[in-house]
N, C-alpha and C positions, 0 to 999 in steps of 0.2 A: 504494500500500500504506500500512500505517498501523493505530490501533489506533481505534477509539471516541472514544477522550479525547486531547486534543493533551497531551504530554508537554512544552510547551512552557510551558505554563500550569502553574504550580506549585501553589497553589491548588484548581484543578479534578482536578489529577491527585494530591494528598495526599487530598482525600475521598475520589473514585474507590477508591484504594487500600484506606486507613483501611475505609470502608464494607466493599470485599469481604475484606480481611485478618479483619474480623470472625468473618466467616461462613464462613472456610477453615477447615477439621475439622483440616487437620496444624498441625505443630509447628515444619515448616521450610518455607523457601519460598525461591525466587530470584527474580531480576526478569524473568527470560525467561518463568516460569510464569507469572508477574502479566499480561503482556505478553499470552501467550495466553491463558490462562484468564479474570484478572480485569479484563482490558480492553477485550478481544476484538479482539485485536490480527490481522492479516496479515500474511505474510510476515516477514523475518528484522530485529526490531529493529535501529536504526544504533545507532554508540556514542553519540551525542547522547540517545537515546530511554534506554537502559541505565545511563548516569550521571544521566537527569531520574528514574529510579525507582530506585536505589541512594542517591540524594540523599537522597529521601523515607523510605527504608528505615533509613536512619543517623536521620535525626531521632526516631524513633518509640519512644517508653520500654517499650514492651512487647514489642518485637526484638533482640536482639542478635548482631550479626555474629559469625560463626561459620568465617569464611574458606573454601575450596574445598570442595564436595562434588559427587561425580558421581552425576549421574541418568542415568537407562534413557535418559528423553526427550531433554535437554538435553545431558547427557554434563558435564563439570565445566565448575561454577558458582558464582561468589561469593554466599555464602547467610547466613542470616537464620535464628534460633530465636528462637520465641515464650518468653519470659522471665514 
């Protein structure tokens, strides 16, 4: 299992992101969404894989953590508004 992009690579997984956070229509997001939707992830991220994109999401000036929100999908998650 696994996603597209090695989350191990910082680098590849900041574009990765960067690029799809572009083109995401909402206003919030989590890393579990990223995970599936903008990485094209499989199966249930480890916590290695959810602190290498929480990492990326803290650095990014045009997010700002937002602390817990529950989704239908994910059910609660530490989350990201577009600033």
């Amino acid at each position: 299992m696994g996603s597209k992009i090695s989350t191990s690579n910082k680098k590849e997984l900041t574009s990765a992101m960067t690029k799809w956070l572009k083109e995401f229509p909402g206003n919030l997001i989590c890393a579990r969404q990223i995970w599936y939707e903008g990485l094209g992830g499989c199966g249930i991220p480890n916590p290695a894989d959810m602190a290498a994109m929480e990492e990326v999401l803290n650095g990014l000036a045009d997010w700002k953590n937002v602390g817990n929100v529950r989704y239908e999908k994910f059910g609660g998650q530490n989350s990201w508004k577009r600033v």
